[in-house]
C-alpha positions in Angstrom: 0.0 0.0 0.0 1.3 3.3 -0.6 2.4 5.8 2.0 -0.1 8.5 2.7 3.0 10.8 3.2 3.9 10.2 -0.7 3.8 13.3 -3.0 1.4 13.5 -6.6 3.2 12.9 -9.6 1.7 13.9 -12.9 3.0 11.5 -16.0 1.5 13.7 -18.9 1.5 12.2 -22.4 1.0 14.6 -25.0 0.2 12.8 -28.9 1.6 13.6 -32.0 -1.6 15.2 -33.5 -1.4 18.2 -30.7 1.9 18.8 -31.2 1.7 19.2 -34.8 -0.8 22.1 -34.5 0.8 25.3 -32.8 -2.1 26.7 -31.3 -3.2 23.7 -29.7 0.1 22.5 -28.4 0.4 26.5 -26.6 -3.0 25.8 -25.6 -1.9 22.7 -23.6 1.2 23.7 -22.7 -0.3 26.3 -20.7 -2.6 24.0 -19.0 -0.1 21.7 -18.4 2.3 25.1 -16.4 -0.7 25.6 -14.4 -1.1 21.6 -13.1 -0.4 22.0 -9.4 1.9 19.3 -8.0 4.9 17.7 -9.4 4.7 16.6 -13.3 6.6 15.5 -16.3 5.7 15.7 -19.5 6.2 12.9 -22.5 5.6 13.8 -26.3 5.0 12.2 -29.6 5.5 13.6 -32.3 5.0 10.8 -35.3 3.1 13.1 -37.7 5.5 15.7 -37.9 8.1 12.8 -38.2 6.4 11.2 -41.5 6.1 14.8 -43.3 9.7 15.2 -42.7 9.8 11.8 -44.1 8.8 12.6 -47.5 10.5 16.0 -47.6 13.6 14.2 -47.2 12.8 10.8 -49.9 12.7 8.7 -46.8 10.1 6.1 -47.4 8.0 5.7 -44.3 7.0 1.7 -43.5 4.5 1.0 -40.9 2.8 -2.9 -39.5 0.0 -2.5 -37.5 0.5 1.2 -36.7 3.9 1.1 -35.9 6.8 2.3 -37.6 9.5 0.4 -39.2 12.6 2.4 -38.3 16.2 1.6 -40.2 19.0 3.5 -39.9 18.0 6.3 -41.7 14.5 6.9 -40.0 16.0 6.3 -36.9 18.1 9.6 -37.4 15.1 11.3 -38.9 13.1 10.6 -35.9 15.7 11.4 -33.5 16.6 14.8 -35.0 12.2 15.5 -35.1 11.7 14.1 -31.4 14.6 14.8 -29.7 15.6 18.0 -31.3 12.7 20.1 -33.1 10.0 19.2 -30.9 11.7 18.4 -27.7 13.4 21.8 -27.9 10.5 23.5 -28.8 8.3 22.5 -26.4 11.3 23.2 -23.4 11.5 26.8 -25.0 7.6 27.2 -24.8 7.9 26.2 -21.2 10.4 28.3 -20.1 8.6 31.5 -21.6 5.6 30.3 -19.6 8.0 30.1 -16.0 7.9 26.5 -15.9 11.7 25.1 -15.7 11.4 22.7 -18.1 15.0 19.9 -18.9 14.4 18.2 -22.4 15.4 14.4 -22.1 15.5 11.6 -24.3 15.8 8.1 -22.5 19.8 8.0 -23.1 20.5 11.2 -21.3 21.5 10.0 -17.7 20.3 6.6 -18.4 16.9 7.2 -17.7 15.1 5.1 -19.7 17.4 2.0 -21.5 15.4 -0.7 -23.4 15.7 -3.2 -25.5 16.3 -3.6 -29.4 12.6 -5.1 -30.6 13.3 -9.2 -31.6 13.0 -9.5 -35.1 10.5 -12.4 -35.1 7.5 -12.4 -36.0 8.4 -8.7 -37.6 11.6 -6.7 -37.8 10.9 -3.2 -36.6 14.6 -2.3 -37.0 15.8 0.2 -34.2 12.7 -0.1 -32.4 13.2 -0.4 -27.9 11.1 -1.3 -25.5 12.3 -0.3 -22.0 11.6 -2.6 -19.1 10.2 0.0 -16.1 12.6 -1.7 -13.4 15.5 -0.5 -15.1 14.1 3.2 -15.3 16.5 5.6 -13.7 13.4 6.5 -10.8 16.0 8.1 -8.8 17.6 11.2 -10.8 14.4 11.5 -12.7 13.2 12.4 -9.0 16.3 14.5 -8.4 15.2 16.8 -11.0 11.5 16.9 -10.0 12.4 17.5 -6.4 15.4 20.2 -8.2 11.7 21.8 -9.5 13.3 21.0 -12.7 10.1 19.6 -15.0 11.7 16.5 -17.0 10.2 16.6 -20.5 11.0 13.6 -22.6 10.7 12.5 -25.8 10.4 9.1 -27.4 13.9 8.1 -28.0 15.4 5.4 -25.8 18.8 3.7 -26.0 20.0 -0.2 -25.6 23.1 0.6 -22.9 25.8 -0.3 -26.3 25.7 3.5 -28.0 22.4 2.5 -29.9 19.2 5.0 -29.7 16.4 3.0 -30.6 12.4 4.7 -31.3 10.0 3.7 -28.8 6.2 4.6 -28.9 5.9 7.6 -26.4 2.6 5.9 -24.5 4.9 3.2 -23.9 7.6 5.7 -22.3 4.7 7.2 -20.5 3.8 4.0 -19.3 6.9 3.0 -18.4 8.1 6.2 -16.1 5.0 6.6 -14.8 5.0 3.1 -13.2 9.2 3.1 -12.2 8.1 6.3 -10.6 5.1 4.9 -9.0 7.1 3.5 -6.0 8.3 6.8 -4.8 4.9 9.4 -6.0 1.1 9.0 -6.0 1.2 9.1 -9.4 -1.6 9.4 -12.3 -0.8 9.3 -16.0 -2.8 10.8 -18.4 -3.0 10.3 -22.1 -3.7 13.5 -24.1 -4.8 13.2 -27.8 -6.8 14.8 -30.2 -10.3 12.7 -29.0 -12.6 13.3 -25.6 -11.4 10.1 -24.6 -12.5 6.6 -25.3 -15.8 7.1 -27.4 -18.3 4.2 -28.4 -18.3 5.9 -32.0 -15.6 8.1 -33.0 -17.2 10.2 -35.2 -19.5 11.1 -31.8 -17.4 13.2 -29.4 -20.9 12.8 -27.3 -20.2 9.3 -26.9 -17.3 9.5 -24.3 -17.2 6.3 -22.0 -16.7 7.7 -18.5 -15.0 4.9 -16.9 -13.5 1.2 -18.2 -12.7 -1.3 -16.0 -10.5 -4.6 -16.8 -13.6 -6.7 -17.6 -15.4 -4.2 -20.1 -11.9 -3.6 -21.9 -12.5 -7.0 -23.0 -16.2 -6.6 -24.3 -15.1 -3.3 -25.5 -12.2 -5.0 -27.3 -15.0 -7.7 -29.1 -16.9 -5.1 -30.5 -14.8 -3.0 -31.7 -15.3 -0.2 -30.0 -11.4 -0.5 -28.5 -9.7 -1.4 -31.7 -6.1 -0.1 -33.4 -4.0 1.9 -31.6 -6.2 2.3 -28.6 -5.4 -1.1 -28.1 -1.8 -0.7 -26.7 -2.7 2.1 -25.2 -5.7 0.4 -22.8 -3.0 -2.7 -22.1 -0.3 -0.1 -21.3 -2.9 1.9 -18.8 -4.2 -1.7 -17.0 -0.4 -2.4 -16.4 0.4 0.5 -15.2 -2.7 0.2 -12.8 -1.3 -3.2 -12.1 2.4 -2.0 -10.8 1.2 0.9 -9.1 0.0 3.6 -10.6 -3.1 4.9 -8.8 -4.9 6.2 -11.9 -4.8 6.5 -15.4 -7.0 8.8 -17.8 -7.5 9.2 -21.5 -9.0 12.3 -22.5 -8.4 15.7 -25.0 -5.3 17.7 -24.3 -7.7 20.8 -24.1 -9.4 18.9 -20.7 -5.9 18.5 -18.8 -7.4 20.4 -15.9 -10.7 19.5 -15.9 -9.7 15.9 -15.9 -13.1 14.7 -18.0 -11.9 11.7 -20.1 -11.7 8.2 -19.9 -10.7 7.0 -16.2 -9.5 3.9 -16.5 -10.0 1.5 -12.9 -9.3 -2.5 -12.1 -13.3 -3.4 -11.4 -16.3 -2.1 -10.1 -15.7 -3.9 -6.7 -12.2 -2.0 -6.4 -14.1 1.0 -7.0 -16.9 0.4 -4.8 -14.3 -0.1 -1.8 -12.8 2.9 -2.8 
C-alpha cells in the first residue's frame, strides 16, 4: 500500500496530433504550467516525423500502426523528437515560468530498453524499455530540483544505440518506475474526448473502463487499433502501481473529464 505521506506525480503524455498544430500544443502547454503538483511531460511527435519523411525521400514503412525504423529513420526521428520538438516544447515552457529539462531516454540513463526481436516482424531500431531499469532516482532528483523533465520518445539499448519507442509506452513506463516513490496518475492526451463508443461522436465518451469491459469493448470493436496498446499499457500500469490512469483531450488536462480507467467495479466500490 502506498504511503499517505507520498507526494502526486503527474505523468502527462501529450500525442503527436497536438503537437503538430501550434495553437493547440500552446494551448496545452499552458494548462499543463498551471497543473499543481509535481509533473513530467512525454511527447509524440509521429506526424511531424512522416512529413519530414517525405521532404527528405525517406520512405516511411509501418505494421499495424507502428513504424519500421532503419538506420535512416531512426536519425530522422531522432533529429524531429529529440531536437525540433523536444526543444520547442522546453523553450515554450520556459517563456511560460515552468523550468522545463528536455530528455530523451539516453540522457543520464533514464530510460534504457531493449532492441525489438525481429521475429515475427523486424521493426529495426525499435526499444522497448523494461520499467525496473528506469533511472526512478535522478528523474526524482530533477522533479524535487523543481526542474520539470520533459521527454521524448527516444530510448537507448546501454551499447551507444538510440532505438524509437512509442511515447505511450515511455509514459507507461516512467510513470510506473516512478510509481514506487509518488502517488502518481498518468494521463493520455490526444486529439479525442477520450474513449468514445463511435468516434465520429465526441458525445459518446465512455466515463470509466474497467478490466472486464476492456474486453467486451475490445469484441466489439469499439477498443480497436491503436487504442489497443494504449488500454493494455494503462491496466499495467494500474497493475504496478499507478493509482490512476485517464485518456481524454489535451484541451481537458485540468478538468480531468476523459476516460478514467479502474481495475473493477468492486475495487471502485471499496474505494
Amino acid at each position: 500500500m502506498l504511503s499517505k505521506n507520498k507526494e502526486h506525480l503527474s505523468v502527462v503524455k501529450i500525442g503527436g496530433n497536438i503537437v503538430d498544430h501550434p495553437e493547440a500544443l500552446e494551448s496545452f502547454l499552458s494548462d499543463f504550467h498551471r497543473l499543481e503538483g509535481w509533473k513530467l511531460l512525454v511527447h509524440g511527435g509521429g506526424v511531424m516525423a512522416s512529413r519530414m519523411a517525405v521532404r527528405l525521400g525517406i520512405e516511411t514503412k509501418m505494421v499495424q500502426g507502428r513504424r519500421i525504423t532503419d538506420a535512416e529513420t531512426l536519425k530522422l526521428v531522432t533529429m524531429v523528437y529529440a531536437g525540433w520538438i523536444n526543444k520547442n516544447i522546453v523553450a515554450s515552457l520556459q517563456k511560460k515560468g515552468c523550468n522545463a529539462l528536455g530528455l530523451s531516454g539516453a540522457d543520464g540513463n533514464t530510460i534504457p530498453a531493449l532492441r525489438r526481436p525481429p521475429v515475427p516482424v523486424d521493426y529495426g531500431f525499435v526499444g522497448d524499455p523494461c520499467p525496473e531499469k528506469v533511472n526512478a532516482d535522478f528523474i526524482s532528483q530533477l522533479i524535487e530540483g523543481k526542474i520539470t523533465p520533459v521527454f521524448c520518445a527516444i530510448t537507448h539499448d546501454g551499447n551507444g544505440s538510440l532505438l524509437n519507442t512509442n511515447a505511450d509506452t515511455v509514459a507507461y513506463s516512467l510513470a510506473t518506475a516512478l510509481s514506487g516513490k509518488y502517488h502518481t496518475t498518468l494521463y493520455y492526451c490526444f486529439e479525442k474526448e477520450g474513449v468514445l463508443k463511435d468516434v465520429s461522436d465526441p458525445e459518446s465518451l465512455i466515463p470509466s473502463i474497467n478490466r472486464e469491459e476492456r474486453e467486451a469493448y475490445k469484441q466489439q470493436g469499439i477498443i480497436a487499433g491503436g487504442m489497443i496498446p494504449k488500454i493494455d499499457n494503462s491496466f499495467q500500469a494500474i497493475e504496478q502501481g499507478v493509482s490512476e490512469v485517464i485518456i481524454l483531450h489535451a484541451k481537458n488536462l485540468l478538468s480531468k473529464k476523459g476516460t478514467v480507467l479502474r481495475e473493477s467495479n468492486r475495487a471502485s466500490q471499496k474505494e
